[in-house]
C-alpha positions in Angstrom: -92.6 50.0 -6.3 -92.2 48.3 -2.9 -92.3 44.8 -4.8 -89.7 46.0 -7.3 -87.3 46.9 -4.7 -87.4 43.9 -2.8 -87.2 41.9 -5.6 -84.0 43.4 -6.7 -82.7 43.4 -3.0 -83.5 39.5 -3.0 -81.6 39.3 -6.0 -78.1 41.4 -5.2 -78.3 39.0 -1.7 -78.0 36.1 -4.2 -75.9 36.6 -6.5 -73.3 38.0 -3.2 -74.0 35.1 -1.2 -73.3 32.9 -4.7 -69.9 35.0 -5.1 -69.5 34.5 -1.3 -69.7 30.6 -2.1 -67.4 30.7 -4.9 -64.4 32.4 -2.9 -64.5 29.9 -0.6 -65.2 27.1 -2.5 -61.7 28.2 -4.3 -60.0 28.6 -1.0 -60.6 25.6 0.0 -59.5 23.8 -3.2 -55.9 25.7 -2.8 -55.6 24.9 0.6 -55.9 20.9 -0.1 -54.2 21.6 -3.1 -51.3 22.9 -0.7 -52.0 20.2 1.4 -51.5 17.6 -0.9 -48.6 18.9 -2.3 -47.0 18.7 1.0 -47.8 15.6 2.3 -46.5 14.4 -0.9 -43.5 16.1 -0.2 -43.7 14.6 3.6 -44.1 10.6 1.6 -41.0 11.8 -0.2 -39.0 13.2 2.7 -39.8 9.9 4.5 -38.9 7.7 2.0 -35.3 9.9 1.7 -35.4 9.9 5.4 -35.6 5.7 5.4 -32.8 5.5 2.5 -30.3 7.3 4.5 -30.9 5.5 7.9 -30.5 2.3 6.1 -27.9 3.1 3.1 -23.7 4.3 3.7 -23.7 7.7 2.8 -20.5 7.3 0.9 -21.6 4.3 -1.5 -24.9 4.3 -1.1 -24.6 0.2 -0.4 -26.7 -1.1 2.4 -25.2 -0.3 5.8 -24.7 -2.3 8.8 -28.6 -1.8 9.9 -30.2 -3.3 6.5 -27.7 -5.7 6.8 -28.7 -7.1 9.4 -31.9 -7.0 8.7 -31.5 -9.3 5.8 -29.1 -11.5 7.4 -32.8 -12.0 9.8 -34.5 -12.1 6.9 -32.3 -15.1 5.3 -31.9 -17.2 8.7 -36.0 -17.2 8.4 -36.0 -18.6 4.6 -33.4 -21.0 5.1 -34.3 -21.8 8.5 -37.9 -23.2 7.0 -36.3 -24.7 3.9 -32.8 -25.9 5.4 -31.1 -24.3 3.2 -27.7 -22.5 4.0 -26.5 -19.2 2.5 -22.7 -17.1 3.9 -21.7 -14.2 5.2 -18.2 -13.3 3.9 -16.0 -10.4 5.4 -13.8 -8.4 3.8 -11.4 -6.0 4.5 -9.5 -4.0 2.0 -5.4 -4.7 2.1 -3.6 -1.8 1.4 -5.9 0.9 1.8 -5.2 2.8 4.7 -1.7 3.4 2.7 -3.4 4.7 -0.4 -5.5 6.8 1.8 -2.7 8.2 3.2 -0.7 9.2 0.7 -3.5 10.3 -2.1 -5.7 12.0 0.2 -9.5 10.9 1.4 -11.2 12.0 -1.9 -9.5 9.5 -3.7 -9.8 7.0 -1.1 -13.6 7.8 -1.2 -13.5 7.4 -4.7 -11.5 3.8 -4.7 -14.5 2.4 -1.8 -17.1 3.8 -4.3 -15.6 2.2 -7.6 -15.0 -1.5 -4.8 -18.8 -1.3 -3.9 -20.0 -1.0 -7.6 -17.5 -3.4 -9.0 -18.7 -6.1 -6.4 -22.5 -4.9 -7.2 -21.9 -5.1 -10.8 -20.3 -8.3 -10.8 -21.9 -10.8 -8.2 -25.4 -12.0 -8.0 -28.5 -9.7 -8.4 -29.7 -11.8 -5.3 -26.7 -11.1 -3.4 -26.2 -8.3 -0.6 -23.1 -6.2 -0.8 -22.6 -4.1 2.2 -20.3 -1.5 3.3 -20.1 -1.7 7.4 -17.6 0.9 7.9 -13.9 1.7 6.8 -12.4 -0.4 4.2 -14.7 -3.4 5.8 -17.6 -4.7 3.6 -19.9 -7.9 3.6 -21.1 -9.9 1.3 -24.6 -11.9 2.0 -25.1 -14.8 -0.4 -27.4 -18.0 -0.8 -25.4 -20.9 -1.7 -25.8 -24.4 -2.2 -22.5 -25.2 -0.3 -19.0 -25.1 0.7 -17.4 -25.0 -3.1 -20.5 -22.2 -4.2 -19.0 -20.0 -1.6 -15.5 -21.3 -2.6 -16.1 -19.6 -5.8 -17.9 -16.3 -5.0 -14.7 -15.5 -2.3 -12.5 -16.4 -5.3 -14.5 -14.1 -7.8 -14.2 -11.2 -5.2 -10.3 -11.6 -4.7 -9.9 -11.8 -8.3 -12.0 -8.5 -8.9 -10.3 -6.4 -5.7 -6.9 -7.3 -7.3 -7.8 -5.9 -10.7 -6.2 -2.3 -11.0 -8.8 0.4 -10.0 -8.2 3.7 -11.9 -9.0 6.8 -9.6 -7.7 10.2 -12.2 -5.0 9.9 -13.3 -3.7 7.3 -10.6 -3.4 2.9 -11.5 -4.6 1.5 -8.0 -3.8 -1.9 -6.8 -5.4 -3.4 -3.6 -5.6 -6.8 -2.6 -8.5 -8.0 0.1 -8.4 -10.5 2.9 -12.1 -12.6 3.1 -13.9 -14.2 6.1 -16.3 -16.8 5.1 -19.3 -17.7 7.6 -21.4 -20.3 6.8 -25.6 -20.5 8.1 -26.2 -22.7 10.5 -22.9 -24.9 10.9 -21.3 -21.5 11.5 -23.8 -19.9 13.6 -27.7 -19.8 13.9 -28.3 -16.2 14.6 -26.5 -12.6 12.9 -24.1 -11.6 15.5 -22.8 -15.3 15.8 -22.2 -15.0 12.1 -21.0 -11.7 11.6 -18.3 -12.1 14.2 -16.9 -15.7 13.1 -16.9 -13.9 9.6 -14.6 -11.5 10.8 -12.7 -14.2 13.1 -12.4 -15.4 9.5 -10.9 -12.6 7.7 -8.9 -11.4 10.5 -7.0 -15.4 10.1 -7.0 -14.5 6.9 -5.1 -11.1 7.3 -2.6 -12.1 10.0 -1.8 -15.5 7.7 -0.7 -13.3 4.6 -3.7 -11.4 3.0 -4.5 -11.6 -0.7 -6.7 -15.0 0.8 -9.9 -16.4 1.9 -10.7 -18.5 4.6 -13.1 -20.8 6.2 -14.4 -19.9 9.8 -13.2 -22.4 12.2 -13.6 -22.2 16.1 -10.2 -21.9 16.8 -9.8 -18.6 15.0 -11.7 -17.3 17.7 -9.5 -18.0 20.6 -6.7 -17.0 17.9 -8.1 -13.5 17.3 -8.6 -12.5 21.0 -5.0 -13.8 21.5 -3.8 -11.3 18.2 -6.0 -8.4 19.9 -4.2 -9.2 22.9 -0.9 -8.8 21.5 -2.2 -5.8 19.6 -2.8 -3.6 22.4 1.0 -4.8 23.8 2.6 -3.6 20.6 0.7 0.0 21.0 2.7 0.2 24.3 5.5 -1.5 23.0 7.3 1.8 21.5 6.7 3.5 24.8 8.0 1.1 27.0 11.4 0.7 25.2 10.5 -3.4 24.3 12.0 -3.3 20.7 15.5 -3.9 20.1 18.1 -4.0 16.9 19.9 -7.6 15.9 22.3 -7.0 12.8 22.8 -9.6 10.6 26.5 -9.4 8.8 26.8 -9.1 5.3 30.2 -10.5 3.9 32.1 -9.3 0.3 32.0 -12.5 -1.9 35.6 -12.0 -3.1 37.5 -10.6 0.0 35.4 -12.4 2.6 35.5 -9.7 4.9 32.7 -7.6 7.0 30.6 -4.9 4.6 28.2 -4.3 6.8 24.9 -5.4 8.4 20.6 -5.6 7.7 19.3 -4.4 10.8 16.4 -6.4 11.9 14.2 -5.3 14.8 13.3 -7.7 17.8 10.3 -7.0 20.3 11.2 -8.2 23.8 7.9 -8.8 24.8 7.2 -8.9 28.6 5.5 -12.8 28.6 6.2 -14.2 25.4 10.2 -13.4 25.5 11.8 -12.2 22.4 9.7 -12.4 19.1 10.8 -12.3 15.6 9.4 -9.5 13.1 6.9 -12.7 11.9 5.4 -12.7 15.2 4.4 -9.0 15.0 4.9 -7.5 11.9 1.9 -8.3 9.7 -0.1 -6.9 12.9 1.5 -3.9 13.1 1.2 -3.5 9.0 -2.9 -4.1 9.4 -2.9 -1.5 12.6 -0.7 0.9 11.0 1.9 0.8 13.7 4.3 -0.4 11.4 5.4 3.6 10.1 6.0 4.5 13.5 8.2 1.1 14.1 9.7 1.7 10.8 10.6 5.2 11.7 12.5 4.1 14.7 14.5 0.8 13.1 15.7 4.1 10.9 16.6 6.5 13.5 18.2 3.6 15.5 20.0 1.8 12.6 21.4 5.2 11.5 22.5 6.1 14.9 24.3 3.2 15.5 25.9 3.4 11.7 27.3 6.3 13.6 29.0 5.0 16.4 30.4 2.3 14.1 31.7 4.7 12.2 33.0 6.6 14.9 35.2 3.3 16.0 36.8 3.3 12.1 34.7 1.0 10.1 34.2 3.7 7.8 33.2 1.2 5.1 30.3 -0.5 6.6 27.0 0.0 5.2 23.6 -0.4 7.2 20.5 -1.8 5.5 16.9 -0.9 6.9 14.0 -3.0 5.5 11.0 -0.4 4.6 7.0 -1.2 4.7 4.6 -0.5 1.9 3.2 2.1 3.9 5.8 3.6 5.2 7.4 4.1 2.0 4.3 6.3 0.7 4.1 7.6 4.0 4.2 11.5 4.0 7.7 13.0 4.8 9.5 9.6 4.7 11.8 11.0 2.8 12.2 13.9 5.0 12.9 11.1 7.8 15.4 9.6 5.8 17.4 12.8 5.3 16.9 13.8 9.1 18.3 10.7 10.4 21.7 10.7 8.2 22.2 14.8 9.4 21.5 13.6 12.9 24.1 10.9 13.1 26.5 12.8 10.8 26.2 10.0 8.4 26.9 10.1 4.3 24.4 8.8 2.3 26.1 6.3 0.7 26.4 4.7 4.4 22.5 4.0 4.1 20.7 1.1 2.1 16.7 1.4 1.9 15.5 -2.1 1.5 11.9 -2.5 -0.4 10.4 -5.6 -2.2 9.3 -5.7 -5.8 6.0 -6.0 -4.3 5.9 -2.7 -2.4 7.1 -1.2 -5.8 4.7 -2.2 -8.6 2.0 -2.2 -6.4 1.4 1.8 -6.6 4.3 2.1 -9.2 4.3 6.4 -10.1 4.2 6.9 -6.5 7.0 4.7 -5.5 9.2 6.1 -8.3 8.9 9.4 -7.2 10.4 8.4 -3.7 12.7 6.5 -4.5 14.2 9.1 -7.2 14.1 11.4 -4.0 16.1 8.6 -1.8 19.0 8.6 -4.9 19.3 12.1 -5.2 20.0 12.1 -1.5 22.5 9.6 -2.2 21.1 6.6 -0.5 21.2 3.4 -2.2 18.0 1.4 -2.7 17.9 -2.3 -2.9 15.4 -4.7 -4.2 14.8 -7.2 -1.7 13.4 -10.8 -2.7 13.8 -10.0 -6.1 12.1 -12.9 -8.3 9.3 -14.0 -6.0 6.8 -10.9 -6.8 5.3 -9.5 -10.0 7.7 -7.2 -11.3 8.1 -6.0 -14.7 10.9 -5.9 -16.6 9.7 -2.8 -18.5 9.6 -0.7 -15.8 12.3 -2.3 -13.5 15.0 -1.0 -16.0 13.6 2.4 -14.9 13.9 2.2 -11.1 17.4 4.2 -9.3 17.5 1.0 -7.7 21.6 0.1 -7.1 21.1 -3.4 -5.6 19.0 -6.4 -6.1 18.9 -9.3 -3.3 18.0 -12.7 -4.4 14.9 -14.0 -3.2 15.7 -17.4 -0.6 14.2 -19.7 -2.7 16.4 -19.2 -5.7 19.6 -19.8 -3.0 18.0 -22.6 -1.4 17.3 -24.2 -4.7 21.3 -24.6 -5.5 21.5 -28.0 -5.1 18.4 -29.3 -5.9 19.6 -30.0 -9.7 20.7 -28.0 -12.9 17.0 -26.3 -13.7 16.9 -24.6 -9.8 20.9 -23.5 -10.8 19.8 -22.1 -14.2 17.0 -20.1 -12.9 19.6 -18.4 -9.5 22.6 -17.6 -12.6 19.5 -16.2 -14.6 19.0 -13.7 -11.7 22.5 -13.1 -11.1 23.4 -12.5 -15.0 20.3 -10.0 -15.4 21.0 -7.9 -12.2 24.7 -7.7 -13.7 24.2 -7.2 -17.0 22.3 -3.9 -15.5 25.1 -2.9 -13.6 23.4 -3.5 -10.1 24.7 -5.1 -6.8 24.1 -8.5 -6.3 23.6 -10.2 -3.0 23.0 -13.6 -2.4 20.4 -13.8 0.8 19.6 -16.9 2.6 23.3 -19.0 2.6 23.1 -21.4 4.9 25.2 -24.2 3.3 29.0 -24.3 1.9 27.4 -25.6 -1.5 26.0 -22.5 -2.1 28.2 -20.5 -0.5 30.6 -21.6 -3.4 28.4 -21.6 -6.0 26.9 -18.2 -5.2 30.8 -16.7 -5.0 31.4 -18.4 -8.0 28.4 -16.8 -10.0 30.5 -13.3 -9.0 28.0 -12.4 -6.7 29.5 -9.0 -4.8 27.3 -9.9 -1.0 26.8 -12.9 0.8 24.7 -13.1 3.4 22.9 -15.9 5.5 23.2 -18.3 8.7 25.9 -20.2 7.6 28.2 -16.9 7.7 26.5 -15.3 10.7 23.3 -14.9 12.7 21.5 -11.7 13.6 23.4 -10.4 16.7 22.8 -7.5 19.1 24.8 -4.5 18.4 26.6 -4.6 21.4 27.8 -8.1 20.3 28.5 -7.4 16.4 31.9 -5.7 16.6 33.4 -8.1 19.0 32.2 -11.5 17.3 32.8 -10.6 13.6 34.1 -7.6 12.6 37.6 -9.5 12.5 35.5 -12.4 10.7 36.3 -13.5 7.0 33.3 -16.0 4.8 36.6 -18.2 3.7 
């Protein structure tokens, strides 16, 4: 009896201790299972971690870190093969405007559709970065100067293809650096920077362009960044000034009125011309706030002029690309004619056929805004831009201006006369304005006043003066 019970003992002992084993052994398999799974989870989180510390958020291109990284990378290879590969910098023209007046989620969008047209289209083997901005690099191998010749050309030809963010036709154009390994640099920074030197000689020297780093660029850009940070103060200090250039009725000969033209009197460098300063300002965006004050002060002294009796002057005010999109321009516009007390008609908003077609809905709806105020618009340089004829029937433009080279190109023989009475006969037969910009001979003064132009205006009938000098020198003045 005694045996039987310990033998069943023995075996209840077992068969827990067995079950015992079993629970644990189960345990244990969920708890590396769990394991697993999250260390798994840990070799995915790290490997997310790395692809934002080394990607742009926005475009998911390489940033400025992996960059660099392959720019190290490449000096090795071609270091030990000497070879040569170049770093090209690029900064978007135009942007900053779009941005402005669409709004940053389609500015996000354009940078996004930029960095996968450039992927898309160069070189599997190339690098396409995004740095920051509208500012991206391009890493290439090449075999020399012409094979970087032609990628820079490929990526201004596919940045000025129209980019199509909604419902919106984008145009931008780019301006490109090019930095070449090792004549332009044996190490990243040295080649980054020169790049940039590059793009920024590019930019000042009329965008839409490449160019070569050379070492004067450098000493050029710390001179621009120099003059960049006097223009910021320039506003404050009170350094810009208006000269008005007279503009003279074809027919009667007589004073119409005057393109105000702003002059910075800078406090080394003496008086500069907008070509000294302008392009800067458009790249920094200082040109809205300069271009809000040529208004305010053109219209102000439309005012006083009118106040002395030349009730049938006229004052024309160039306006930027950017400001023209800018938000509440128009409101500007308005505000400066109530505060000088001047009619609309008094006011002539000059903008290039450029400016125009380049964002063409949004540029019809201000300027259908400036002519129901009553203000005339004028097409300036008309001719030497892309315009088309399709859609410039459409524009409440009330004046076109002749581009220079059409006037200069008077007496150079019958074909350069043809293509100026071309002009002339189109802007007419629309029923537009027509003035003849640029005079600066009696030969095409004649001719010009011959082709029934209604303006004249150029150096040959009067220089850009200072308002307190306009009146006095030729108000009383006749072209003939």
């Amino acid at each position: 009896m005694i045996g039987s019970y310990d033998l069943t003992t023995a075996l209840l002992v077992l068969a827990l201790l067995t079950l015992g084993i079993a629970v644990v052994t189960t345990l244990l398999d969920r708890r590396v299972g769990r394991d697993t799974v999250l260390l798994g989870g840990g070799v995915r989180s790290n490997k997310e971690l790395t692809q934002l510390a080394l990607h742009d958020t926005l475009t998911k291109l390489p940033n400025r870190l992996l960059l660099e990284d392959r720019i190290e990378q490449s000096i090795g290879k071609n270091k030990r093969q000497s070879g040569m590969f170049t770093l090209m910098f690029l900064d978007l023209d135009g942007f900053k405007s779009i941005n402005d007046s669409f709004g940053h989620p389609v500015g996000d969008e354009l940078l996004n559709q930029v960095g996968r047209r450039l992927t898309e289209r160069l070189r599997a083997s190339d690098t396409v970065a995004r740095v920051g901005g509208d500012e991206f690099v391009v890493l290439a191998q090449v075999d020399g100067l012409e094979d970087a010749a032609s990628i820079a050309e490929l990526i201004i030809r596919l940045i000025r293809d129209p980019f199509h963010v909604g419902d919106h036709e984008l145009r931008l154009s780019t301006s490109l650096g090019v930095a070449i390994y090792p004549c332009d640099g044996s190490d990243q920074q040295t080649l980054l920077t020169n790049a940039d030197a590059a793009m920024y000689h590019a930019k000042f020297h009329g965008k839409n362009a490449f160019s070569f780093f050379d070492s004067s660029m450098n000493a050029e850009a710390v001179d621009q960044l120099d003059l960049l940070q006097d223009l910021r103060r320039a506003l404050q200090k009170e350094e810009f000034e208006l000269y008005y250039q007279p503009k003279f009725s074809a027919s009667g000969g007589h004073v119409v009125g005057a393109e105000a033209l702003v002059r910075w009197h800078h406090p080394t460098q003496g008086l500069l011309a907008p070509s000294a300063f302008i392009g800067l300002a458009e790249q920094s965006g200082l040109i809205v706030e300069i271009d809000k004050w040529v208004l305010q002060q053109a219209c102000r002294q439309m005012g006083i002029w009118r106040s002395e009796g030349h009730t049938q002057w006229c004052v024309a005010v160039n306006v930027s690309a950017m400001q023209l999109s800018h938000v509440g321009f128009v409101d500007s516009v308005k505000s400066a004619l109530e505060t000088n007390a001047l009619p609309a008609g008094t006011l002539i908003i000059e903008i290039t056929e450029t400016v125009v077609m380049g964002e063409l809905g949004a540029s019809m709806q201000v300027l259908h805004a400036l002519a129901d105020l009553g203000v005339d618009v004028s097409l300036d340089a008309f001719g030497s831009g892309h315009s088309s004829l399709l859609h410039l029937k459409d524009l409440p433009v009330k004046e076109l201006k002749t581009a220079r080279g059409f006037v200069n190109g008077v007496q150079h023989g019958p074909r350069d006369r043809a293509v100026i009475s071309a002009v002339v006969q189109f802007g007419q037969a629309l029923g537009l304005r027509i003035v003849a910009e640029g005079i600066e001979t009696a030969e095409q003064r004649s001719y010009l006043a011959a082709m029934n132009c209604d303006v004249l205006q150029g150096y040959l009938l009067g220089h850009p003066l200072p308002a307190k000098d306009f009146v006095g020198k030729l108000a009383c003045c006749k072209t003939a």
